[in-house]
N, C-alpha and C positions, 0 to 999 in steps of 0.2 A: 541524556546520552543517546545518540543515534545509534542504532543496532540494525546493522542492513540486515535483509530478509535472508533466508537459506539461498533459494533463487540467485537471490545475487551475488553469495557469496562465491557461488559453483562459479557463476558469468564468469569474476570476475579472477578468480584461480584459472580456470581453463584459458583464457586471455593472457595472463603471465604465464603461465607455464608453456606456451608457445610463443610471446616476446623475450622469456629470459636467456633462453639460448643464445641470441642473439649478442647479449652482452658477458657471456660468461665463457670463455675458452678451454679452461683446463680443467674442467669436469664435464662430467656425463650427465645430461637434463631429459627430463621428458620429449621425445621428441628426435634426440641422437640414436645414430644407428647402433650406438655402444651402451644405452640404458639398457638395463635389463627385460626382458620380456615378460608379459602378465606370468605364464610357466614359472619363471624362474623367482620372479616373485608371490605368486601362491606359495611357491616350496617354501620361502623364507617363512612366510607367516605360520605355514603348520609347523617350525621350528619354534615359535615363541609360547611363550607363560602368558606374555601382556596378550593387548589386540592394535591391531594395525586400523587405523582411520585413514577413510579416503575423500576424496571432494564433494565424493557424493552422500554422503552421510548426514546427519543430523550431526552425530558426534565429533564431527570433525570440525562444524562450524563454530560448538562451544569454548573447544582446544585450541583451535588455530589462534582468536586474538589476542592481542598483545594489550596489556596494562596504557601502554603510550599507545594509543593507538594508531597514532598517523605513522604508526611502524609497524602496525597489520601486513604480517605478506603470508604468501602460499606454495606452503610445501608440499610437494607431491604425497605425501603420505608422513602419518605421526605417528609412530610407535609410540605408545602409552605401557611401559613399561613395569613389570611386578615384580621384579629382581634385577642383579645383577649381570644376569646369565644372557637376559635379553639386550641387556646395554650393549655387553660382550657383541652376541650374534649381531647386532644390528652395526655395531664398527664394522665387523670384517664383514658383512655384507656391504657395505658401502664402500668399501677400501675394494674390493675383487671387484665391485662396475665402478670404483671412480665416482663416487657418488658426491655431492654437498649433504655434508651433514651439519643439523642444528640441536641445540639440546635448550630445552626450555624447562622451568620448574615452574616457576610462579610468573613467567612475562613479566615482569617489573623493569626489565633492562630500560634505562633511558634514550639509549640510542638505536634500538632494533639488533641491537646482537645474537637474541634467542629465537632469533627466526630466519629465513630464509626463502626466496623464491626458489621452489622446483628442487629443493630441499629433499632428504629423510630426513623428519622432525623427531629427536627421541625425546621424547615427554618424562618426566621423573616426577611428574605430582602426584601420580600416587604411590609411589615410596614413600610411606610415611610411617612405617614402625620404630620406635625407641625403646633402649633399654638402659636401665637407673644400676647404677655400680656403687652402692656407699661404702665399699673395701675395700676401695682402689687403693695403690699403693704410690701411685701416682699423683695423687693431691687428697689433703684431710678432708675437705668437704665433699669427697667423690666426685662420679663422672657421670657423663651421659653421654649417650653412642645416638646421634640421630638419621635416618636415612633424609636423603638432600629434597625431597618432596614435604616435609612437615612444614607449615608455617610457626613464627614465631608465638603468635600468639596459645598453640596448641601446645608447646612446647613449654612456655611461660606456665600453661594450667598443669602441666606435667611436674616442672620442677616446685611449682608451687604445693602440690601435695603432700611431699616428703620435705615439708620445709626449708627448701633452698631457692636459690635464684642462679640466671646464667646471663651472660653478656651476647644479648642478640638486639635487634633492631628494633623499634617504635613503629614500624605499619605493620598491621596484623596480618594482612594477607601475604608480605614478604616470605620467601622461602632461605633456607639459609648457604644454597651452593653459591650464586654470586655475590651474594652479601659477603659470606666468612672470605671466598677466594680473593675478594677484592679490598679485603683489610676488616673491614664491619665494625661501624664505630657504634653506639650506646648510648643513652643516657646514663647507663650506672661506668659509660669507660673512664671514669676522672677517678673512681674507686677501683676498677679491677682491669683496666688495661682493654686493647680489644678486641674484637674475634681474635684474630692469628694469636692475639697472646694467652690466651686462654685453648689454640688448639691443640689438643694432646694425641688427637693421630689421624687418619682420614683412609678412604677406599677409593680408587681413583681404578677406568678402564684407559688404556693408552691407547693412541693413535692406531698401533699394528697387533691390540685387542691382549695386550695383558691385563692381568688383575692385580694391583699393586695395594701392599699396606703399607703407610708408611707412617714416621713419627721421628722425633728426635736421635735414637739413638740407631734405625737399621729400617731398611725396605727390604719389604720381603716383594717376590715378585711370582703369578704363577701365568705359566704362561698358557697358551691355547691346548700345546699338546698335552697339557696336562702335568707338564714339568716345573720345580721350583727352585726359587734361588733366592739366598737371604743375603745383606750386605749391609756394610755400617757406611755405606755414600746414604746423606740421606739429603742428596742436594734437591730430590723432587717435593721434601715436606717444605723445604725449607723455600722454594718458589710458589710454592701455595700457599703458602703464610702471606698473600697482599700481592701476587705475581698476575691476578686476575683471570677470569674464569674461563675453561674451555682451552686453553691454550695448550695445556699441558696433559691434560685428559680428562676424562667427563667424571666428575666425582659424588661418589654414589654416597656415603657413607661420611660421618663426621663426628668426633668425638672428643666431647667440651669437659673442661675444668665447669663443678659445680661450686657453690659459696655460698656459706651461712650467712642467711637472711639478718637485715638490722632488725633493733626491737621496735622501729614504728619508721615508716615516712612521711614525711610531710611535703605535701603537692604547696607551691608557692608558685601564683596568677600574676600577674600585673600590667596592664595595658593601659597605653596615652592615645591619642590622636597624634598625627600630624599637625595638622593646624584643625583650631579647635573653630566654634561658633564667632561668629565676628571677626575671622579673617589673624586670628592670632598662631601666625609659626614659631611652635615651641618643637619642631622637628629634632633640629640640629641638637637643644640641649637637652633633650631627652634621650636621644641615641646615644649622645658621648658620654653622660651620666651611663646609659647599660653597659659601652663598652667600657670605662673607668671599674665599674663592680666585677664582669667575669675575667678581667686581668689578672685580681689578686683573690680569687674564688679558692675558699678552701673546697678541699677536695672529695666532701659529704654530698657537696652538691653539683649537679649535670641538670642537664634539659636542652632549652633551645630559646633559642632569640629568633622573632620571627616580625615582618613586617611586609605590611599589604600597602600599595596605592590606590585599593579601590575606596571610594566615599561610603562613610559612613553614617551613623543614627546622628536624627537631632543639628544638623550641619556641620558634624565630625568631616575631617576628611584623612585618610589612611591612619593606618594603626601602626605602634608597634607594641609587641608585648613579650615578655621574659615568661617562660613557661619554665618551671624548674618542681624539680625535686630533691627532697635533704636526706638523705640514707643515713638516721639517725633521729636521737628524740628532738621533741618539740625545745624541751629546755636544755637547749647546748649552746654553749659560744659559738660556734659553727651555725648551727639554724639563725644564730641573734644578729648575723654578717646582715642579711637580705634587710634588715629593718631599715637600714638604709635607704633604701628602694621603696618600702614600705613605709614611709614617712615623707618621700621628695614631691613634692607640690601633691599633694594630696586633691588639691583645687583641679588640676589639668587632669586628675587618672580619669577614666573609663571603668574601671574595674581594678581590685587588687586587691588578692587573700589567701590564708595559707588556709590550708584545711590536712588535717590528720585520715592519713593513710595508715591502715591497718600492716598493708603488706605493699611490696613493688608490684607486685599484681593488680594489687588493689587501685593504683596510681596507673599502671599500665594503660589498664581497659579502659578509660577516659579518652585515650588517644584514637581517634577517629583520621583515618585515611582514607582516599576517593578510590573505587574499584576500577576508575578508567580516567585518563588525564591526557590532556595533548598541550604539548609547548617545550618549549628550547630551552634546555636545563646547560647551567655555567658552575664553575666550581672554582675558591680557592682555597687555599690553607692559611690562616692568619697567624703570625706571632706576634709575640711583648710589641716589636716595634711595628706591627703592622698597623695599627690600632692612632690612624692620625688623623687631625681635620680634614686633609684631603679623604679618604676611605669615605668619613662621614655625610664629606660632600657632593661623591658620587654617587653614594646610594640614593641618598634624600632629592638627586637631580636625578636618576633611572627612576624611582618610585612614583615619579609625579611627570618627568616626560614620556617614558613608554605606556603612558598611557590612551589606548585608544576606543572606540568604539566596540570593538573585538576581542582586547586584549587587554594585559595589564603587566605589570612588575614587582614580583614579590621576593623574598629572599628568607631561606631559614639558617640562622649560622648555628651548629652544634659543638656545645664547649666540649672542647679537650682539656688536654692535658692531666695533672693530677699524678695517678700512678702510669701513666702512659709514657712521660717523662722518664719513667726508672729502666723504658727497654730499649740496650742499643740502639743505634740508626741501620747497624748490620744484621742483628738481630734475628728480624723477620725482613721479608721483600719488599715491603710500602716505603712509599717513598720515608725520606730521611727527615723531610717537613714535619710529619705527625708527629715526628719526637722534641719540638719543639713549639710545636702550634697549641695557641689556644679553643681555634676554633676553625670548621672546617662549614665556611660558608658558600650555602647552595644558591645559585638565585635561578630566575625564572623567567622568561616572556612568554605566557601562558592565555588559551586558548577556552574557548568552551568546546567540547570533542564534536558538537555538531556542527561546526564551522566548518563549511568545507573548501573557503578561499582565505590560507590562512599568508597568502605571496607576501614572501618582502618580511615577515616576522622572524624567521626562522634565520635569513640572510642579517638581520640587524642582532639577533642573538649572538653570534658569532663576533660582530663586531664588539660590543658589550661586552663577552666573555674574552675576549684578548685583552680586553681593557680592565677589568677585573685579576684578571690572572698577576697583574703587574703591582699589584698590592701585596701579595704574599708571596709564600714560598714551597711551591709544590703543588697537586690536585688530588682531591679523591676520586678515581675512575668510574668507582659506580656512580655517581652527580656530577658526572664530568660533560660537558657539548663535545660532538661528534667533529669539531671543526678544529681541536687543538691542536696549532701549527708544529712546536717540537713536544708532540705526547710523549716522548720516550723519557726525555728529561725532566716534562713537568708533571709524570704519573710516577715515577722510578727511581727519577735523579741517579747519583753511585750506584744503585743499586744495579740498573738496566744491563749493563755489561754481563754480568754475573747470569742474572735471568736470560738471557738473549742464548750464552753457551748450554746453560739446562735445555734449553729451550731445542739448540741444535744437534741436543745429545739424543732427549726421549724423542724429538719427534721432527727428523732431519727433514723429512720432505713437506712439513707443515701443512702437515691434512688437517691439521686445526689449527684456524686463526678467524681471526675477526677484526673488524673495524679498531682503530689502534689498539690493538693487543700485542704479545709478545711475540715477535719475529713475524709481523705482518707487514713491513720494509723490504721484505726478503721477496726473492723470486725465485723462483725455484722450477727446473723441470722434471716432472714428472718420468715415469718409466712407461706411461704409454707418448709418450713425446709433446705433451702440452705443454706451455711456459704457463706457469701462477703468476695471471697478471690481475687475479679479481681477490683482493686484501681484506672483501669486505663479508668473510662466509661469518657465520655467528659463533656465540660463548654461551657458555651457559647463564641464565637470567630467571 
């Protein structure tokens, strides 16, 4: 991984932050007669709990990048914030000069949403306190209250303590604000549904700096001057439930349904080639064979279907391989399903084995994730009928044409469904697809992050991912490309109309939006006489 120096990093912030004005109208940037002054910004800082990073900093070089890095940009300053009080202050400081504001947790966003040129960056990664509820009265297996800074994996060694499990994500460094806000699907979601259906309340700052709790049954609201109000509208929980991050307000606070742990898992391996040694394509019937098994997949078992075009050992070339796990014992009809698999040309496998997991934890920690990645991320939603020789034969043509010197084509698809099936399409916010998809496949035109002429890849992703979309029914937003012609339908579908009105209730003049998010279509003027003509400010990631 390339890691430009401090040096450079300053260079190359001070250089955008006097190009960005240039493209950005209706805020206030470094450099406008209407930013704020150092004065006014010292004041701010002695206001806060956190600490404020600047360009010139050490600390601001570690903060500023981005997981996708070719979506590294620089914001004037990053609030690293230590409560809520600071999220608060730092809205309505950015609201009183017209500021761009971005909120980042963990950078993971795939399209650069959690960051911004010339930006106030509010950092939430170190909000990371939890607190374990097993009296809830609100589910038998209790709760857990997480602030939007904890990674999964931290939280995973949490619930794992007190003997439970919770439905959060597979990369350990992931945080859980843009995950859970943008639906958050699981390997255990075919057993317990996903984020949104497991959330039982959350803490969100609005646009004009309330402090909101909200949950199924009433929002409570407090506002700046210190006044409060309780209401049974709980249409803001209910846009959070898969409405996607940052749009609605920057949410601090999240608190999961927990569930008793099975009495064992069992992790189940299995990988083929593409075409093996001697030039023998057994592609096509081994993929159709994987998608034939997670069609009628009982519902113990999740994981992922994953395949590479890059060449492999011994004159292998591209892989694919079924990563799964069974939430349940070794000897069950259920786990007996996969033998199938476990027995299909045994002559063509690479690998393939089940091995006994103690705990979901225990299967978890195996999963390894890259700390920094660069490439053009596509997404679709699969159902029963998506699952045809054409799909099969798209893939197996991108896995073996996009491949170049630089680059390559891989795809991870994550099985659905299960109990995910048993919750409305109105529900929660995500699109209406998940309640019928089996699988929500990602794919990839990926890079190595020191590449620094990566032209014409990022353009061809885009084409791929229009043509991919046309296989299913619906997107996941968080693995979605940046280029989706109608995002509103193919992130929302029914749903978009509903979210769009929330959306011009809390926060009319859309001081928060981001690259297709919820009411970033919208123009809108300002009260200092700007038009929002720039759709592209960030969410939280």
């Amino acid at each position: 991984t390339m890691v430009l120096s401090s040096f450079a990093w300053r260079g190359l912030a001070l250089a955008v932050l006097v190009k960005v004005c240039l493209s950005v109208s209706n805020r206030c940037l470094p450099g406008d007669d209407c930013f704020p002054t150092n004065l006014e910004v010292i004041k701010f800082m002695e206001t806060l709990d956190g600490t404020l990073h600047f360009p010139h900093m050490a600390s601001y070089d570690t903060l500023v990048v981005q997981r996708e890095t070719i979506y590294t940009k620089f914001p004037f300053a990053i609030m690293e914030a230590k409560n809520i009080n600071d999220v608060q202050k730092s809205v309505l400081f950015a609201r009183k000069w017209n500021m761009l504001v971005s909120v980042k947790t963990s950078g993971h966003d795939f399209i650069g949403r959690s960051t911004a040129h010339g930006s106030l960056m509010i950092y939430l990664g170190s909000m990371n306190d939890t607190k374990v509820n097993l009296s809830s009265t609100r589910n038998p297996a209790g709760e857990i209250t997480c602030e939007s800074g904890n990674t999964w994996l931290k939280v995973y060694n949490e619930v794992d303590k007190i003997n439970r499990v919770i439905i959060g994500g597979s990369a350990h460094t992931v945080s859980m604000a843009g995950y859970t806000l943008g639906g958050g699907h699981s390997p255990m979601s075919r057993m317990f549904g996903m984020a949104v259906d497991n959330l039982l309340e959350l803490e969100l700052v609005t646009a004009d700096g309330r402090i909101v709790v909200a949950n199924d049954q009433m929002t409570h609201i407090t506002y700046p001057n210190g006044s409060v109000t309780t209401s049974d509208d709980t249409d803001i929980f209910w846009a959070s439930k898969g409405g996607g991050g940052g749009t609605f307000g920057i949410a601090t606070k999240f608190t999961y349904k927990l569930h008793y742990p099975a009495p064992q898992v069992v992790q189940f391996v299995c990988g083929y080639p593409i075409i093996r040694p001697g030039g023998q394509d057994i592609g096509f019937t081994v993929l159709k064979k994987m998608f034939l098994m997670v069609q009628n997949l009982p519902k113990e078992w999740g994981g992922y279907l994953v395949a590479s075009g890059l060449p492999g050992a011994n004159g292998n070339w591209g892989s694919i391989v079924l990563a799964m796990n069974h939430y349940g014992n070794y000897v069950s009809a259920s786990r007996r399903y996969m033998d199938d698999l476990f027995f299909f040309h045994k002559e063509w496998q690479s690998f393939c084995y089940y091995v006994n997991r103690t705990t979901f934890l225990d299967y978890e920690v195996t999963a390894k994730d890259p700390e920094f990645y660069s490439g053009y991320i596509m997404n679709t939603l699969l159902q029963k009928e998506s699952f045809t020789d054409d799909l099969t034969r798209f893939l197996l043509k991108e896995l073996e044409t996009e491949h170049t010197n630089i680059s390559s084509f891989a795809f991870t698809g994550t099985l659905l469904g299960g109990e995910m099936m048993n919750v409305g399409a109105h529900d929660t916010s995500v699109h209406p697809g998940f309640r019928t998809a089996l699988m929500s496949l990602s794919a990839t035109i990926g890079w190595d992050t020191s590449t620094l002429d990566y032209s014409g890849l990022p353009e061809r992703g885009a084409v791929v991912g229009e043509q991919l979309s046309t296989f299913g029914d619906g997107q996941y937003p968080n693995e979605a490309g940046k280029d989706v012609v109608h995002w509103q339908q193919e992130f929302w579908g029914s749903n978009y109309k509903r979210l769009l009105a929330i959306k011009h209730q809390w926060d009319p003049d859309n001081f928060f939006t981001c690259r297709e998010c919820v009411g970033s279509e919208s123009h809108h003027t300002h009260a200092s006489g700007h038009l929002n003509t720039h759709p592209f400010v960030p969410a939280v990631g």
